[in-house]
C-alpha positions as CSV (number, residue, x, y, z in Angstrom):
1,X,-3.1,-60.5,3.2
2,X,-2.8,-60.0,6.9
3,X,-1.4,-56.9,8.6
4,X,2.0,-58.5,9.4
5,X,2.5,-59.5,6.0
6,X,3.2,-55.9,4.5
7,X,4.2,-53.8,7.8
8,X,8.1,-54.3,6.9
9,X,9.6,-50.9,6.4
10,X,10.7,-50.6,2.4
11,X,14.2,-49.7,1.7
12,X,13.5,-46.4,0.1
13,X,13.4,-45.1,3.9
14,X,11.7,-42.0,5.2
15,X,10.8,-39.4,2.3
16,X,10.4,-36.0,2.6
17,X,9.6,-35.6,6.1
18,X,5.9,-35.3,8.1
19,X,4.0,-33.0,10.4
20,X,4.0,-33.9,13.8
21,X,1.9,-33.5,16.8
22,X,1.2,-35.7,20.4
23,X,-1.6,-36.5,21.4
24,X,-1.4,-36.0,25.3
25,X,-4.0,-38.2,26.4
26,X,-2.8,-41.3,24.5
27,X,0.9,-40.3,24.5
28,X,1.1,-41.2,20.8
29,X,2.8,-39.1,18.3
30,X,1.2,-38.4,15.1
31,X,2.4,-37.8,11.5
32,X,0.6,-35.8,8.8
33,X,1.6,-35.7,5.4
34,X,1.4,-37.1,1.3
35,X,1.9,-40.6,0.4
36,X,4.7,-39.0,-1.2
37,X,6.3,-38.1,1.7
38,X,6.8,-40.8,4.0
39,X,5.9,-44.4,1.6
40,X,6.2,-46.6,3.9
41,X,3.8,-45.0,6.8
42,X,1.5,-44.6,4.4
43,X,1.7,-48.4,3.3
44,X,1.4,-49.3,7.3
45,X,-1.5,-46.7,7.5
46,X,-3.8,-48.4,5.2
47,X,-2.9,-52.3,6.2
48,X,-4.2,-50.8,9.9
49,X,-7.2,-49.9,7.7
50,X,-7.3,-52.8,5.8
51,X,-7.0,-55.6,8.9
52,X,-9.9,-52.8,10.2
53,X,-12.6,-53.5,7.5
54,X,-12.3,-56.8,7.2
55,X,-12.8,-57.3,10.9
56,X,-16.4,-56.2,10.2
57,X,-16.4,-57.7,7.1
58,X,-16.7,-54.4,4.9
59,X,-13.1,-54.4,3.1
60,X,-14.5,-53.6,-0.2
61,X,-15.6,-49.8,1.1
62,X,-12.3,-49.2,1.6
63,X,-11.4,-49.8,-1.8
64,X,-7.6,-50.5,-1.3
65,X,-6.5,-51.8,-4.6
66,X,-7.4,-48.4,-6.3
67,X,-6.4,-46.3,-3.0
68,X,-3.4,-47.7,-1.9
69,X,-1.3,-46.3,-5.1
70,X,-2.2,-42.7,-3.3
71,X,-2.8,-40.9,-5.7
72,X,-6.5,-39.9,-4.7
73,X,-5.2,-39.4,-1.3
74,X,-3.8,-35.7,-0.8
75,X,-3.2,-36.1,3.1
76,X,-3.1,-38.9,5.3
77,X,-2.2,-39.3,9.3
78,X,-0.7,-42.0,11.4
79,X,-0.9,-42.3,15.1
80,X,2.6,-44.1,16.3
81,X,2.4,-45.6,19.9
82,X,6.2,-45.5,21.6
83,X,7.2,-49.0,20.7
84,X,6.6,-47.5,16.8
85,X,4.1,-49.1,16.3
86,X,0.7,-47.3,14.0
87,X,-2.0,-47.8,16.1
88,X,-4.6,-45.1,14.2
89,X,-4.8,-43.4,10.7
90,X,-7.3,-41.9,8.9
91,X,-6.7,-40.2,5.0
92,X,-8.2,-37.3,3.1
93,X,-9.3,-36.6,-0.2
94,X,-9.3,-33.2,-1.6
95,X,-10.3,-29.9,-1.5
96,X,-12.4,-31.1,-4.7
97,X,-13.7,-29.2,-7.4
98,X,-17.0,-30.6,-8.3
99,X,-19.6,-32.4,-6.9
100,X,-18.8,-35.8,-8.7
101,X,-15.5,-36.1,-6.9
102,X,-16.6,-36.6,-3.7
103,X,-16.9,-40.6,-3.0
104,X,-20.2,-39.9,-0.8
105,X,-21.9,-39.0,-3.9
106,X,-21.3,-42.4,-5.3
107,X,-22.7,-44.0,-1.8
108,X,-25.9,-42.2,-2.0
109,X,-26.2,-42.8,-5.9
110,X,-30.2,-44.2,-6.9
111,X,-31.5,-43.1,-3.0
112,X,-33.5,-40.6,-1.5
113,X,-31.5,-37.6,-0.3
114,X,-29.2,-37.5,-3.4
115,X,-30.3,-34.9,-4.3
116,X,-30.1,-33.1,-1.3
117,X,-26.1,-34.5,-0.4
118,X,-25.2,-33.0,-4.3
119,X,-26.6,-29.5,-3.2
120,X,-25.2,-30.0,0.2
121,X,-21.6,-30.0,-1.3
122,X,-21.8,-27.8,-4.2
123,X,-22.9,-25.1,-2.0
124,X,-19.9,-25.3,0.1
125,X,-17.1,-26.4,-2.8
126,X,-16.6,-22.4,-3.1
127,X,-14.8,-22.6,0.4
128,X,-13.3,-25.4,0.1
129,X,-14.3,-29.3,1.0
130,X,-12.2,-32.2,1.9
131,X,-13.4,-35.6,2.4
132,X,-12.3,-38.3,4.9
133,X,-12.1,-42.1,4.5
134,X,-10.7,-45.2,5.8
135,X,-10.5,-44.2,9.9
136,X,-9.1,-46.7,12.1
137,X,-7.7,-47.5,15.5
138,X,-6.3,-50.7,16.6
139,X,-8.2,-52.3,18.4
140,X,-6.3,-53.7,21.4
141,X,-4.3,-50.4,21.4
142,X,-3.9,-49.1,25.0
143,X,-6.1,-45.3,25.5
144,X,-8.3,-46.3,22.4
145,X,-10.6,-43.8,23.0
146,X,-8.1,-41.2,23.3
147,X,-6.8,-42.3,19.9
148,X,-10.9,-42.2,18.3
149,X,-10.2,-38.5,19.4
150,X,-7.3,-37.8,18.4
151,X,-8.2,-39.2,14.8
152,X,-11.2,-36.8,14.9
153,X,-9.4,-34.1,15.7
154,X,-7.0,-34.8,12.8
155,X,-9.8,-34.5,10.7
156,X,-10.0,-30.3,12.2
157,X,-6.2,-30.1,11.7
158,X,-6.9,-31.5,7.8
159,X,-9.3,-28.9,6.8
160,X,-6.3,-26.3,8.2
161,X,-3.8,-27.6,6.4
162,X,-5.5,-28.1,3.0
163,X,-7.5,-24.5,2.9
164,X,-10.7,-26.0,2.9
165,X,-13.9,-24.6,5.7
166,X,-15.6,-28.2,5.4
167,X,-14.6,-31.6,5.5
168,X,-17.6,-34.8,4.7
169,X,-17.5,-38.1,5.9
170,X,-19.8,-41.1,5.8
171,X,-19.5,-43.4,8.8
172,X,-22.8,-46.0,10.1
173,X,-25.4,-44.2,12.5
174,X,-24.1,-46.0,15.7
175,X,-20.6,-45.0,15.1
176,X,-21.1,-41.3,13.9
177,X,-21.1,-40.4,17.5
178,X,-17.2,-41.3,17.9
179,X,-16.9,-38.3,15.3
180,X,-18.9,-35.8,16.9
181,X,-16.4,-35.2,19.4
182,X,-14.5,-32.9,17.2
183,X,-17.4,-30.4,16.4
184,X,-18.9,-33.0,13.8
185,X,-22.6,-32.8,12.9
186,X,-25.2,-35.4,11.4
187,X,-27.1,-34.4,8.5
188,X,-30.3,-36.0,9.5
189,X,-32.5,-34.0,6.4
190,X,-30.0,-36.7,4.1
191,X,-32.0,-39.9,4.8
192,X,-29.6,-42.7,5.7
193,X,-28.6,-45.7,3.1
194,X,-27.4,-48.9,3.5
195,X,-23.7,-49.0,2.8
196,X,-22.1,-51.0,1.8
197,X,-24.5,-53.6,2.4
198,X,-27.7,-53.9,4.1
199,X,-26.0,-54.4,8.1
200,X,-25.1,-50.8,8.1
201,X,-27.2,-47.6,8.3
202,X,-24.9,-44.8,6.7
203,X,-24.9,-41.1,7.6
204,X,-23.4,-37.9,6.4
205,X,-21.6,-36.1,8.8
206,X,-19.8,-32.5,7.9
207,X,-17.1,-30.3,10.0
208,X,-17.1,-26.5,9.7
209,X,-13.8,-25.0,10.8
210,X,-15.4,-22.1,11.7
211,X,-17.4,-23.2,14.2
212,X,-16.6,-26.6,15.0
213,X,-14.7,-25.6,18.4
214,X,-18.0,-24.3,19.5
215,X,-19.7,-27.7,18.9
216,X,-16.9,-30.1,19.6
217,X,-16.5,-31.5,23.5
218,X,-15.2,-29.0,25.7
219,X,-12.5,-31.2,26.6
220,X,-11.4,-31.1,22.7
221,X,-10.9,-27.5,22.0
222,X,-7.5,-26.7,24.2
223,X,-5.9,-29.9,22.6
224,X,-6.6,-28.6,19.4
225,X,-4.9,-25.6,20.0
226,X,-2.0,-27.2,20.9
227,X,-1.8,-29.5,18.6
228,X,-2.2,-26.7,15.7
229,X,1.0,-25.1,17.4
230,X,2.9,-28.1,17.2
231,X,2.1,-28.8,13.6
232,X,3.0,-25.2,12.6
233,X,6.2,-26.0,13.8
234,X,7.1,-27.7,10.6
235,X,8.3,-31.2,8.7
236,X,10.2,-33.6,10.9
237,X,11.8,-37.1,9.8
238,X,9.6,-39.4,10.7
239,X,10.9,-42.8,13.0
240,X,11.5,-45.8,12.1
241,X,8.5,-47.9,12.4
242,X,8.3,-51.3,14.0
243,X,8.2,-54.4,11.6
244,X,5.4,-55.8,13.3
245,X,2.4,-53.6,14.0
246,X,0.4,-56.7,15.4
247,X,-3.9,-57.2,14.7
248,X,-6.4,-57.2,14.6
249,X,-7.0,-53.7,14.7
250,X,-10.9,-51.8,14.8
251,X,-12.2,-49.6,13.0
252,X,-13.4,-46.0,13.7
């Protein structure tokens, strides 16, 4: 099923409205909300992620026939790019209740360091934890880079908007870097597994809202600042979105 094939718009038009902020290195505009809210971004959101993993040959993490109803998913963003186009997204999971919710759990399930990742999120569940999944940018998107940010930062903004300190993520070693820009850190004590297959050398990676301005890049902490006082503004009906969001697209 290729991206083009389910980017059309469905009839039953905008929902209930999104969260908004620009990015204002990329120029993008990006829109935060439920499944529920805005269908048909959502839908566009995970084809981006799906043409994304199977670029690298990975589509089954992403797990899209059981993900794509939303219902796991309680927040998702889309970057737009002015010819409304999605050019990023990334989704979140969450704030979770036990340990056995989290998806990581299931990644690390028969390895070393299970252990150590079950105790790592029950000790924080109290305060709240999210979890993020299926991060992408397209890959010929103009300001890519900006856009890896950006999507990192949404990750900050996420933890905000759902009441939770911590967000978790799994990502490979050599692309847990594009994370750490956002006050991301590596928890090297979890050994790393290979998932989902033996090409890729998985790491978990936590944010702490309290102190993730303090690690992120300095260049990072004034745009989230603005961007928190743009999505405090309130919902805003999201634009219509171009039929064709064009491929392949890369993930993050």
């Amino acid at each position: 099923m290729s991206l083009e094939a389910i980017a059309v718009v469905p009839e039953e038009g905008p929902g209930e409205g999104m969260l908004r902020f620009r990015d204002a290195v990329s120029g993008c505009v990006f829109y935060v909300g439920t499944p529920e809210a805005h269908p048909a971004l959502w839908r566009l959101c995970m084809a981006g992620a799906l043409d994304a993993y199977r670029e690298f040959g990975v589509e089954s993490a992403l797990e899209y026939d059981s993900v794509i109803n939303g219902r796991s998913t309680t927040m998702f963003m889309v970057g737009v790019d002015s010819d409304g186009r999605v050019v990023a997204g990334v989704r979140a999971q969450g704030p979770y209740r036990h340990v056995d919710e989290a998806h990581a759990v299931v990644e690390w399930r028969g390895h070393v360091g299970e252990d150590v990742l079950r105790r790592s999120i029950a000790d924080r569940i109290v305060d709240g934890v999210i979890e993020v999944k299926s991060g992408w940018v397209q890959r010929d998107a103009p300001s890519r880079s900006a856009l890896r940010a950006a999507v990192a930062r949404g990750i900050v903004h996420a933890t905000g908007l759902l009441g939770a300190r911590y967000a978790v993520a799994t990502a490979d070693r050599e692309l847990a870097e594009l994370w750490r820009c956002s006050g991301a850190t590596v928890t090297w004590r979890i050994p790393e597994v290979p998932y989902p297959d033996d090409r890729y050398r998985t790491v978990v990676l936590w944010w702490d809202r309290n102190d993730c301005r303090a690690i992120a890049d300095e260049s990072q902490a004034p745009l989230l600042d603005a961007e928190q006082i743009q999505l405090a503004e309130g919902l805003h009906e999201a634009p219509d979105i171009a039929s064709e969001n064009g491929r392949p697209a890369g993930a993050c």
